[in-house]
N, C-alpha and C positions, 0 to 999 in steps of 0.2 A: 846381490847381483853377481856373485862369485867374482868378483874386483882381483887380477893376481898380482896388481901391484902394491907399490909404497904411497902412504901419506908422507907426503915432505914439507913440513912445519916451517916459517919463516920468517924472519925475525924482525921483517918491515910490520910496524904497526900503521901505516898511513892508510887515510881511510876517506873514500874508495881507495880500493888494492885494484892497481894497475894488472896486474896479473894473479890470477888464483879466483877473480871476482866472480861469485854466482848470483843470484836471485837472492839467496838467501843469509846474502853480507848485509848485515847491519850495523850502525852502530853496538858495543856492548854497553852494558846489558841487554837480552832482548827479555822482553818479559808478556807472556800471551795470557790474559787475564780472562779467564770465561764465567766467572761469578753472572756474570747477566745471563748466559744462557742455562746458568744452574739453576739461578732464582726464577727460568722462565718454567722448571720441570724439567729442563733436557740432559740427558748423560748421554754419554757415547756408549755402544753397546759392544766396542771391543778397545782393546788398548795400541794407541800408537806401535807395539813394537809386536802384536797380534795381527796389524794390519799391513803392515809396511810390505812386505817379501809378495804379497798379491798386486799393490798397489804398483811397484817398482816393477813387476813382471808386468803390467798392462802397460805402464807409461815407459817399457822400451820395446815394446810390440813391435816387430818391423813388418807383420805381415800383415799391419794393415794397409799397405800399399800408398802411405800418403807421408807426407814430406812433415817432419818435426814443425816445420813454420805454417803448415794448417790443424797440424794437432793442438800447436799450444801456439795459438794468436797473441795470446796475452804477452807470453814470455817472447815471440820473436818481434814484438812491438820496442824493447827495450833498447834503448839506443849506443848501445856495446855490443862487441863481438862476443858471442857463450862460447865459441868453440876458436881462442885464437891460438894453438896452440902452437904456432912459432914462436912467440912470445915465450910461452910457458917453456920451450925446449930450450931456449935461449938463454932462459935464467937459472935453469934448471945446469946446463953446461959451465956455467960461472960459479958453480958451489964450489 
């Protein structure tokens, strides 16, 4: 997504992370086991890092004229802020 900033790594392990938190914080390990869908016959017919740069260009589309919170219902369902970035500038200013 040509990103031109920094990752800033942080040394709270508490979990939830009050700040930094996305969809896809989990506990560690996370572990995605698809033996079921292999023993059903099915393979993916391109690789995770084959499909990403398509996928990340569609799901930041802005022209399609519709608000993040009807693109992705699921994710604005979730009952934290995604984009609380006072927060994030806050903690970021205290390093």
């Amino acid at each position: 997504m040509k990103y031109p900033g920094r990752i800033v790594g942080l040394d709270d392990n508490a979990f939830p992370a009050n700040v930094g938190r996305t969809p896809w914080s989990v506990p560690r390990p996370f572990v995605l086991d698809t033996s079921a869908a292999a023993g059903l016959g099915y393979f993916p017919v391109t690789t995770y890092a084959q499909s990403l740069g398509a996928i990340c260009d569609e799901l930041s589309d802005a022209s399609s004229g519709r608000d993040w919170c009807a693109r992705f219902p699921v994710l604005a369902s979730y009952p934290y802020d995604h984009f609380d970035y006072e927060s994030e500038d806050a903690l970021l200013a205290a390093l």
